[in-house]
Residue, then its C-alpha position, 0 to 999 in steps of 0.5 A: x515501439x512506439x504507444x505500446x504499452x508495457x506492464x511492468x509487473x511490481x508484484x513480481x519483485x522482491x520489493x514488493x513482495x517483503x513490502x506486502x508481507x511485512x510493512x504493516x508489522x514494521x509499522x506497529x513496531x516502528x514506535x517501540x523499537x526505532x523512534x528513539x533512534x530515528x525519529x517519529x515515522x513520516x507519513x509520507x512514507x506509509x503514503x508512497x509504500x500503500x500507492x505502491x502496493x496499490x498500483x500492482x493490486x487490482x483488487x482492493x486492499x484491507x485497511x487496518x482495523x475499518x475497511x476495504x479501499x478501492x479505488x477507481x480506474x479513472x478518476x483516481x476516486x477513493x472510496x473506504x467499504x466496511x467490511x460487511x459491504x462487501 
């Protein structure tokens, strides 16, 4: 059917849900248990991993240690709240 739109649900992977467990605890370990082997970690792949946690997740997501992102339907804008804002 044409100009139907279908949501496709990320949040109910599996995928996404070991990404929005463990990806933050994989990152603070990257450096000490893989980079000798691997490399440094790319910051690409933390971009692609946050976007995709961030298209099935209305609600903002906490940034590590600063605030709280959100960012707008629309426009795609970006906006960084303190905690206390909020």
């Amino acid at each position: 059917m044409a100009g139907f739109y279908r949501p496709r649900h990320p949040e109910r992977t599996v995928l996404y849900r070991v990404l929005s467990h463990h990806f933050e605890r994989f990152l603070a370990a990257y450096e000490r248990c893989f980079e000798e082997e691997y490399g440094y970690f790319r910051r690409n792949v933390r971009e692609v991993v946050e976007r995709y946690l961030d298209c099935a997740n209305p609600l903002p997501r906490a940034l590590p240690g600063s605030g709280v992102r959100t960012q707008a339907p629309i426009s795609g804008a970006v906006d960084i709240a303190a905690r206390s804002a909020i």
